[in-house]
PDB file of N, CA, C and O in Angstrom:
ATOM      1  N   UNK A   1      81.871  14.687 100.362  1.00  0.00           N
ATOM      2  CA  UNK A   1      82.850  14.014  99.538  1.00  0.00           C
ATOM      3  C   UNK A   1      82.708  12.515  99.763  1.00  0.00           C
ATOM      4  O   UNK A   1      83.333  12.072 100.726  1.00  0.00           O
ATOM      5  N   UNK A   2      81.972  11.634  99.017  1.00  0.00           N
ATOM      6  CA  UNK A   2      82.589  10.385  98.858  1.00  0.00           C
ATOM      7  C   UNK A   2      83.560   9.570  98.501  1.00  0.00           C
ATOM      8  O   UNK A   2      83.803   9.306  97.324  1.00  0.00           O
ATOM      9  N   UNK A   3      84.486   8.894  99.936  1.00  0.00           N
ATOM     10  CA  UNK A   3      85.528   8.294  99.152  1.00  0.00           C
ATOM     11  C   UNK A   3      85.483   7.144  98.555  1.00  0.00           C
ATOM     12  O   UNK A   3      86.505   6.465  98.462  1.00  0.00           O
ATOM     13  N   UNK A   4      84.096   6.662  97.965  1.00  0.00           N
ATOM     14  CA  UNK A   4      84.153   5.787  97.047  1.00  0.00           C
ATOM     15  C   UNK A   4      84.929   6.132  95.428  1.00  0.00           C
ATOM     16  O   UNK A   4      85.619   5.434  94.685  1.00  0.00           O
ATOM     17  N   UNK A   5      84.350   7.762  95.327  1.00  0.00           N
ATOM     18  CA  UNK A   5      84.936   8.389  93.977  1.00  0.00           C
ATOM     19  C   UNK A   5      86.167   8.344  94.280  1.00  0.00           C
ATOM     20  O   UNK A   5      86.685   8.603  95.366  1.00  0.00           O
ATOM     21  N   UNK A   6      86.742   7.948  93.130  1.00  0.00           N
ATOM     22  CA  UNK A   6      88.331   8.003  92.750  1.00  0.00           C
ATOM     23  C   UNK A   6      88.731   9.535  92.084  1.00  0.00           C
ATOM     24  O   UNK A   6      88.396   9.798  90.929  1.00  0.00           O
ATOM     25  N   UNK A   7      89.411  10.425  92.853  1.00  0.00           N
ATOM     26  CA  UNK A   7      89.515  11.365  92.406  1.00  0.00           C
ATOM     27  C   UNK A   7      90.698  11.445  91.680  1.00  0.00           C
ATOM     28  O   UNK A   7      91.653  11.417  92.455  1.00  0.00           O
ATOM     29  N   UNK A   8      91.116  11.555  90.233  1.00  0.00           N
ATOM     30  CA  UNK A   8      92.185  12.130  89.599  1.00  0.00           C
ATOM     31  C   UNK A   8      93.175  13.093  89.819  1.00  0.00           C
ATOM     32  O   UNK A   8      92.917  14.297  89.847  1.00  0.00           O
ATOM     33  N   UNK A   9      94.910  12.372  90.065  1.00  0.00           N
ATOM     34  CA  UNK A   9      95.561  13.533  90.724  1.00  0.00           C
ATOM     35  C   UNK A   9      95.811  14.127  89.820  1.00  0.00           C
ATOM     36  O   UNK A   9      95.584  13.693  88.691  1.00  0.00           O
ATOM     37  N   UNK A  10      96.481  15.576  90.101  1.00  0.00           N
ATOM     38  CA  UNK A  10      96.266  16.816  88.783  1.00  0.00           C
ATOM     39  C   UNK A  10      97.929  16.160  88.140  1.00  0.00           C
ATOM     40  O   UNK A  10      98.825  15.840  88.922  1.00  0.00           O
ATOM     41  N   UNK A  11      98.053  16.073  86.811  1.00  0.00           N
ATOM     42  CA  UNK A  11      99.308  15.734  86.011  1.00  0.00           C
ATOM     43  C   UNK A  11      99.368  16.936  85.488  1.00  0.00           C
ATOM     44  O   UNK A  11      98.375  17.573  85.136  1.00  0.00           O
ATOM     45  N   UNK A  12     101.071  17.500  85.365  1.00  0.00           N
ATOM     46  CA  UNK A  12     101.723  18.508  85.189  1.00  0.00           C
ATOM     47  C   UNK A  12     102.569  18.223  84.234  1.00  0.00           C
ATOM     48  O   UNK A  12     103.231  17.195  84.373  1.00  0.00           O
ATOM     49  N   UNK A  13     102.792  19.169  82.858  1.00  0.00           N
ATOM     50  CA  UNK A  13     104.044  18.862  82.247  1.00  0.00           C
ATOM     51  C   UNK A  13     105.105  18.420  82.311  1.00  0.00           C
ATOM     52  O   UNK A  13     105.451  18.890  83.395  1.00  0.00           O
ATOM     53  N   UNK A  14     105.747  17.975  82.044  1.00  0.00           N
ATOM     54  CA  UNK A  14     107.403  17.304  81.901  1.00  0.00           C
ATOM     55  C   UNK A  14     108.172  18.813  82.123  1.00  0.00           C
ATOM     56  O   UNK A  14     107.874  19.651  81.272  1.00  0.00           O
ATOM     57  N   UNK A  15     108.863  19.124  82.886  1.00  0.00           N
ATOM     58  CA  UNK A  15     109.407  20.574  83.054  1.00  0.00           C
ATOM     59  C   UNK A  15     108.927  21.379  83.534  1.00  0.00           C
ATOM     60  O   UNK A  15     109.603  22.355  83.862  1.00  0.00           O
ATOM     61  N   UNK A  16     107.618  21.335  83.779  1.00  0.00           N
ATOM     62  CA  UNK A  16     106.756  22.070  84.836  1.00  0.00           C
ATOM     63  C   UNK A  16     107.634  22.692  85.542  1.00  0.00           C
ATOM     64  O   UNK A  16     108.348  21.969  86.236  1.00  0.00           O
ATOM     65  N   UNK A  17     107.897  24.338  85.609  1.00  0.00           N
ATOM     66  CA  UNK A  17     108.445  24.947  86.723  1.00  0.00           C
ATOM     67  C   UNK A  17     107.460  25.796  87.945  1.00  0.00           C
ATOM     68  O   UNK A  17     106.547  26.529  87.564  1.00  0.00           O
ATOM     69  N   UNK A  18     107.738  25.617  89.345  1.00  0.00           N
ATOM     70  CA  UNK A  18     106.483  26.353  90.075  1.00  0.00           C
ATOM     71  C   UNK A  18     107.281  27.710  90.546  1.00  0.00           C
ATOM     72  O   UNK A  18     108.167  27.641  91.397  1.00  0.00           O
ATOM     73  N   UNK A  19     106.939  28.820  89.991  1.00  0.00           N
ATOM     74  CA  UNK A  19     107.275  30.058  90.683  1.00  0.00           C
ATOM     75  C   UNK A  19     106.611  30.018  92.074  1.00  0.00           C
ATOM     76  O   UNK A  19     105.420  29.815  92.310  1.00  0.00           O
ATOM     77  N   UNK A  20     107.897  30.316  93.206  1.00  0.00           N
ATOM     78  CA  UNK A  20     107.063  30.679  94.192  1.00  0.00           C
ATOM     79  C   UNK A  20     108.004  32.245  94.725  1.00  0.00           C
ATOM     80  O   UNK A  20     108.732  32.688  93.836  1.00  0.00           O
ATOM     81  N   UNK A  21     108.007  32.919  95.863  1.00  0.00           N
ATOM     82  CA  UNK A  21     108.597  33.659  96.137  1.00  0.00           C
ATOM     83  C   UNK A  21     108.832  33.340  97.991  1.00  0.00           C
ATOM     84  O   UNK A  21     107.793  33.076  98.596  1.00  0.00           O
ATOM     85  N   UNK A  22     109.507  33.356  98.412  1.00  0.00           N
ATOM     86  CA  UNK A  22     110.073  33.189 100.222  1.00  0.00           C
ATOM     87  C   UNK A  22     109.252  34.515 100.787  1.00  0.00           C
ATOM     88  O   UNK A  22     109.243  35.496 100.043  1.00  0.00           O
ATOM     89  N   UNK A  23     108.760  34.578 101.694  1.00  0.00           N
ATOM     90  CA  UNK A  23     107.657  35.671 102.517  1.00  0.00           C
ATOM     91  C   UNK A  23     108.968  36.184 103.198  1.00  0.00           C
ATOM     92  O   UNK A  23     109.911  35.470 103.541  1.00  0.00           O
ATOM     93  N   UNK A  24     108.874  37.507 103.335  1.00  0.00           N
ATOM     94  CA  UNK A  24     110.391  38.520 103.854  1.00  0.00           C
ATOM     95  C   UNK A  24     109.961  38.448 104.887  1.00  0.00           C
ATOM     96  O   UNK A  24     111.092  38.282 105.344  1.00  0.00           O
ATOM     97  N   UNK A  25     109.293  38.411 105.834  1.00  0.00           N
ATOM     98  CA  UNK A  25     108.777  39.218 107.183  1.00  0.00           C
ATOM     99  C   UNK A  25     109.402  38.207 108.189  1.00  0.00           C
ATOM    100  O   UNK A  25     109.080  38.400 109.361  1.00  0.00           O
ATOM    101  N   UNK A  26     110.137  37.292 107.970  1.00  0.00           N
ATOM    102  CA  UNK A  26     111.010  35.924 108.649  1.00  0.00           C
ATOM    103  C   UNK A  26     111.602  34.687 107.440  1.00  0.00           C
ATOM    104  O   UNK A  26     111.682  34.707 106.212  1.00  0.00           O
ATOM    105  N   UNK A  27     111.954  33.642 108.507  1.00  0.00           N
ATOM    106  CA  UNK A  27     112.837  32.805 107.494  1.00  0.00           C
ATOM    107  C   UNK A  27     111.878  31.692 107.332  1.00  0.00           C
ATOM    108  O   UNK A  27     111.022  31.166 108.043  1.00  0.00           O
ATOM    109  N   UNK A  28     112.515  31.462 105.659  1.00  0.00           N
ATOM    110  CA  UNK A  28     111.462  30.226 105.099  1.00  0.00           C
ATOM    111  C   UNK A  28     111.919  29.906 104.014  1.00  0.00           C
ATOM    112  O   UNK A  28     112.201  30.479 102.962  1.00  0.00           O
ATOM    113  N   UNK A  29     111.972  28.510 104.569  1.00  0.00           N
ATOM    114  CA  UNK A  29     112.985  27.664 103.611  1.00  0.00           C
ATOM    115  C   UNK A  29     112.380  27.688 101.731  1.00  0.00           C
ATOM    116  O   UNK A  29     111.336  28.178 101.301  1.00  0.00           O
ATOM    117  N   UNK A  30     113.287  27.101 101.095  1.00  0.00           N
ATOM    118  CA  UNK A  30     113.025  27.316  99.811  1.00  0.00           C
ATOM    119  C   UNK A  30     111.552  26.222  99.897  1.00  0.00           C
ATOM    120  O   UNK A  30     110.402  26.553  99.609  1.00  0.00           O
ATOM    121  N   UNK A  31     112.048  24.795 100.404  1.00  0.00           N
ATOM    122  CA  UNK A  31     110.249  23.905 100.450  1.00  0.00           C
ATOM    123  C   UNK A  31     109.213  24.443 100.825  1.00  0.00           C
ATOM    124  O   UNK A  31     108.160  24.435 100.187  1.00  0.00           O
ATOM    125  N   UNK A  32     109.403  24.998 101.960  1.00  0.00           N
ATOM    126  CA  UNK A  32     108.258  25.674 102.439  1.00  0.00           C
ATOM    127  C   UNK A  32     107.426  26.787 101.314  1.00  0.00           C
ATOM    128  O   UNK A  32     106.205  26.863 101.174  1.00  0.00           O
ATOM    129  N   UNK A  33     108.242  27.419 100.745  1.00  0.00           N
ATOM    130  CA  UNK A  33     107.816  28.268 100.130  1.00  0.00           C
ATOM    131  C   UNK A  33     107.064  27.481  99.057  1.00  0.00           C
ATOM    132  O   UNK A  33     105.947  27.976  98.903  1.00  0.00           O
ATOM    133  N   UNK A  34     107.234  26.660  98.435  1.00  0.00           N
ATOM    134  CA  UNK A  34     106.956  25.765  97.387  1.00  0.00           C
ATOM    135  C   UNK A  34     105.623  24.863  97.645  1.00  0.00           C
ATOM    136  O   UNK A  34     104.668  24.831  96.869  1.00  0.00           O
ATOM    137  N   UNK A  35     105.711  24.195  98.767  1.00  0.00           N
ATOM    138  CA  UNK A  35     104.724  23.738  99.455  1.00  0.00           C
ATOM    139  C   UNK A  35     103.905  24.648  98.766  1.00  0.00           C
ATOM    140  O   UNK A  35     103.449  24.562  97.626  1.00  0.00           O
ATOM    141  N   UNK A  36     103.720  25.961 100.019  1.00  0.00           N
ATOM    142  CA  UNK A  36     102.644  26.721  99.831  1.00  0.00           C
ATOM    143  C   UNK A  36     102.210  27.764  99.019  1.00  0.00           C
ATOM    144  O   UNK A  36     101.428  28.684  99.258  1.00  0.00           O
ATOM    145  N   UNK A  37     103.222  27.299  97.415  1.00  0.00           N
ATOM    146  CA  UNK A  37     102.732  27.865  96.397  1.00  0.00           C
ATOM    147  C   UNK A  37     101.700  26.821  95.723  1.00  0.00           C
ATOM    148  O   UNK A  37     100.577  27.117  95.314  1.00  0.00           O
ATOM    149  N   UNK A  38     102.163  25.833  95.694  1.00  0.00           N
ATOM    150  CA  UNK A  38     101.695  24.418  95.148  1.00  0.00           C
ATOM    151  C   UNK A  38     100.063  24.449  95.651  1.00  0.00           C
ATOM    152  O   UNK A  38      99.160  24.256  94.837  1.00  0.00           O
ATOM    153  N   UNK A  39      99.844  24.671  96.856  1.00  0.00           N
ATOM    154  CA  UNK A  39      98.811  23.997  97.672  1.00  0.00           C
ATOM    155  C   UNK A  39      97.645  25.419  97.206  1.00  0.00           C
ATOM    156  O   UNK A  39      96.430  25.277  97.064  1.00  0.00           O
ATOM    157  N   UNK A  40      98.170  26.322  97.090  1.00  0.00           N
ATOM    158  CA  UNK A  40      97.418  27.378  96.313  1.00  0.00           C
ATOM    159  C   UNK A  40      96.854  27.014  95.166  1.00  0.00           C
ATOM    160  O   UNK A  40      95.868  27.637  94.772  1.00  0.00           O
ATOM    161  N   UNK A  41      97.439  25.814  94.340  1.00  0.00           N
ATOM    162  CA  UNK A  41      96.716  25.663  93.024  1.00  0.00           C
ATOM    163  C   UNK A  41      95.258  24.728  93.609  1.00  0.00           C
ATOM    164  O   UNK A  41      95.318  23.795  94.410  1.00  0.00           O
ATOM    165  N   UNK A  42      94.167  25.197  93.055  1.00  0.00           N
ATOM    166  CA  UNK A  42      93.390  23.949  93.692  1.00  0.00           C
ATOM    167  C   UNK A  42      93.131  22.757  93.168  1.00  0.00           C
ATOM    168  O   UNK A  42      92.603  21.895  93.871  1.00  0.00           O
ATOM    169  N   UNK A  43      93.450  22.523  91.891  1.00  0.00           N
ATOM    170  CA  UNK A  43      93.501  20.965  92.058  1.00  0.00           C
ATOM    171  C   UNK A  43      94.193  20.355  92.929  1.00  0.00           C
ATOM    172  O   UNK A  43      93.722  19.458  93.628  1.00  0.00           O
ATOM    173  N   UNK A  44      95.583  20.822  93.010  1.00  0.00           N
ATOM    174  CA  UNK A  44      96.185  20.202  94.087  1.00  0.00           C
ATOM    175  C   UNK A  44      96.128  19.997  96.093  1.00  0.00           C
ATOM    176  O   UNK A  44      96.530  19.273  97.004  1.00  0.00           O
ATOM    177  N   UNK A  45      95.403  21.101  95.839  1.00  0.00           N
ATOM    178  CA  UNK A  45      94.619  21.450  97.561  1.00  0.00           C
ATOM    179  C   UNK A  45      93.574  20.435  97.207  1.00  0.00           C
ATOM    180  O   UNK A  45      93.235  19.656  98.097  1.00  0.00           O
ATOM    181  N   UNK A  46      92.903  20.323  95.776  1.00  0.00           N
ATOM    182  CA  UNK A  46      91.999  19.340  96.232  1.00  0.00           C
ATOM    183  C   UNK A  46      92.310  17.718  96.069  1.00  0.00           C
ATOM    184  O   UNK A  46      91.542  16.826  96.430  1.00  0.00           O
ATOM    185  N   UNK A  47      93.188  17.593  95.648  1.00  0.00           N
ATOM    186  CA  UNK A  47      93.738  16.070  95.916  1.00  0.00           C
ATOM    187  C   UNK A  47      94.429  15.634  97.338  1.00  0.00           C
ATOM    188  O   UNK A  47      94.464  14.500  97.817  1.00  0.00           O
ATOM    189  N   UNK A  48      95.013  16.946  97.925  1.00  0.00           N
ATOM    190  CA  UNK A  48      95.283  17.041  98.933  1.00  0.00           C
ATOM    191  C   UNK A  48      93.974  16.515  99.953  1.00  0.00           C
ATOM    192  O   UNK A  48      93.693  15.433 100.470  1.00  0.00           O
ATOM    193  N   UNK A  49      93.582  17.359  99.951  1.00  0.00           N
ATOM    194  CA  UNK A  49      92.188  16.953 101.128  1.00  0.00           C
ATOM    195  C   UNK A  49      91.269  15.323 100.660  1.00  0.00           C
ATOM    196  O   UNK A  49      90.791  14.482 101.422  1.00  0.00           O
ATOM    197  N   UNK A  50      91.293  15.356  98.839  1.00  0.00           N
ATOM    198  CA  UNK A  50      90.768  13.920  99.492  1.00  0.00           C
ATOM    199  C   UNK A  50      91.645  12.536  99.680  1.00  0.00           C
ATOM    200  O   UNK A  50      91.115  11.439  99.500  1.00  0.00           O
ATOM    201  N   UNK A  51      93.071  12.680 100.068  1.00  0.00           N
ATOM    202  CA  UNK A  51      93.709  12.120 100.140  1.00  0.00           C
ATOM    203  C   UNK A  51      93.596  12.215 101.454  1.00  0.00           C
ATOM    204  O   UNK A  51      93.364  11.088 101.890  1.00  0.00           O
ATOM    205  N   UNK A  52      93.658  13.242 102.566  1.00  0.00           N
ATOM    206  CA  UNK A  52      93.396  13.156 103.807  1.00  0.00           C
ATOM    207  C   UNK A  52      92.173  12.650 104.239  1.00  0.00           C
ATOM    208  O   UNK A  52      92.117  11.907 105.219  1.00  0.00           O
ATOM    209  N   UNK A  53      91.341  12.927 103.704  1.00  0.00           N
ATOM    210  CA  UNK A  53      90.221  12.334 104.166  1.00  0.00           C
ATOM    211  C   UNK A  53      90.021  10.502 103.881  1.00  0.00           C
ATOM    212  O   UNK A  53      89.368   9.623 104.444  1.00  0.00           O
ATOM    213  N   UNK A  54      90.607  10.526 103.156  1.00  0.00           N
ATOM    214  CA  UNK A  54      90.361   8.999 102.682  1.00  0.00           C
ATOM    215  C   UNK A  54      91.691   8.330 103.958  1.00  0.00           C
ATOM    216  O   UNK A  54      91.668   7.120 104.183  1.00  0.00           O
ATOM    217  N   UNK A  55      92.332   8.865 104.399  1.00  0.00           N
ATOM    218  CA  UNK A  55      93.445   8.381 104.852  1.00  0.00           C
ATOM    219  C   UNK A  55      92.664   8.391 106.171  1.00  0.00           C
ATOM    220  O   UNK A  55      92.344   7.350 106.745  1.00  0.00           O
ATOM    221  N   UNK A  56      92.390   9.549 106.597  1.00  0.00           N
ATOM    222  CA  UNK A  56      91.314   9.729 108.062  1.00  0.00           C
ATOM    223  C   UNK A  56      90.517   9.037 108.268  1.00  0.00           C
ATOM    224  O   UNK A  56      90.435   8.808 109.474  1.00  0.00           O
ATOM    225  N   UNK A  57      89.591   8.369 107.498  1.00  0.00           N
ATOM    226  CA  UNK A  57      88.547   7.341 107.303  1.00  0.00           C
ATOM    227  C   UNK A  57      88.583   6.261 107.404  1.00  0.00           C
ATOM    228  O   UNK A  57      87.561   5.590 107.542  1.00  0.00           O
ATOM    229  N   UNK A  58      89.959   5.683 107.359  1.00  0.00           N
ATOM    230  CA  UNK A  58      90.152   4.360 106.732  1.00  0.00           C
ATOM    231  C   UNK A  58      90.357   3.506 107.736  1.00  0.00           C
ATOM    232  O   UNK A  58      91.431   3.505 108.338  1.00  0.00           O
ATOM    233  N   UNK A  59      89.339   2.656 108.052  1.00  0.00           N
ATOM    234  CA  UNK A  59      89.216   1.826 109.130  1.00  0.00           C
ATOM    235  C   UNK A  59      89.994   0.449 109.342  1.00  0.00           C
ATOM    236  O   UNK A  59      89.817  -0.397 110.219  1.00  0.00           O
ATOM    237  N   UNK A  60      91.007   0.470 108.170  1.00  0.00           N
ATOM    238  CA  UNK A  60      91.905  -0.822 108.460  1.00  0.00           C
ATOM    239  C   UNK A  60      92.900  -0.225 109.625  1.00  0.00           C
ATOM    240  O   UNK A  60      93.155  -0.744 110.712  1.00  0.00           O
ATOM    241  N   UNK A  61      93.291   0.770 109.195  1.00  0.00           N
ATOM    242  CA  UNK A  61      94.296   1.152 109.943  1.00  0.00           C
ATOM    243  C   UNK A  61      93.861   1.345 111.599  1.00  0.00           C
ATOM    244  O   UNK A  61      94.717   1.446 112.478  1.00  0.00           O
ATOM    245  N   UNK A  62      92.729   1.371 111.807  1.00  0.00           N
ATOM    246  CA  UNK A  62      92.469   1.292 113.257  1.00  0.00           C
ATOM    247  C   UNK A  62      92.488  -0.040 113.814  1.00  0.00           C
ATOM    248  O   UNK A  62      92.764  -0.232 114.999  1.00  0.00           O
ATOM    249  N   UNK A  63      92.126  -1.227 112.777  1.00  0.00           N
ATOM    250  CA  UNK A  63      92.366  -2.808 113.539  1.00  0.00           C
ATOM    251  C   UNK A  63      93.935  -2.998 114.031  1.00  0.00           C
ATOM    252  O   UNK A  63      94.995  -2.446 113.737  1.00  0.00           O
ATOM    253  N   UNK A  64      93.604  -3.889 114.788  1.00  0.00           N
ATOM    254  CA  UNK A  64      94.775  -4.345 115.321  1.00  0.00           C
ATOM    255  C   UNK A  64      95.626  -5.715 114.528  1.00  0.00           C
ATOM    256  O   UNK A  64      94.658  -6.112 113.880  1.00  0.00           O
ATOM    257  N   UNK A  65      96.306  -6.297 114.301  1.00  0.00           N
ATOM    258  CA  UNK A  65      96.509  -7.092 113.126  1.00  0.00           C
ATOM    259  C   UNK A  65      96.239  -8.541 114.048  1.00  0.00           C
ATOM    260  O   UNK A  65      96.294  -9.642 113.500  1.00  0.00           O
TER     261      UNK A  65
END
């Protein structure tokens, strides 16, 4: 992955609703659940990661000011 490419974040309708469902087997909040319906779509897992990576990389943030 080069983070020179500017990757496009995924745009969603105006009203966009995300079905997710809460996992029974313990407790989990309504975000949580949402989170990890969301992160299932992969555009969004993949804006996810190159947003981490570009964030991981980024050597300003290691200078000292």
């Amino acid at each position: 992955m080069k983070l020179r490419e500017i990757l496009k974040s995924p745009v969603f309708p105006p009203g966009h609703k995300w079905e997710f469902r809460k996992r029974g087997d313990g407790y989990e909040s309504d975000v949580t659940a949402l989170v990890r319906r969301m992160v299932e779509d992969e555009a969004i897992r993949d804006d996810q990661r190159w947003a981490w990576e570009r964030w991981r990389n980024d050597e300003t943030k290691l200078k000292k000011p």
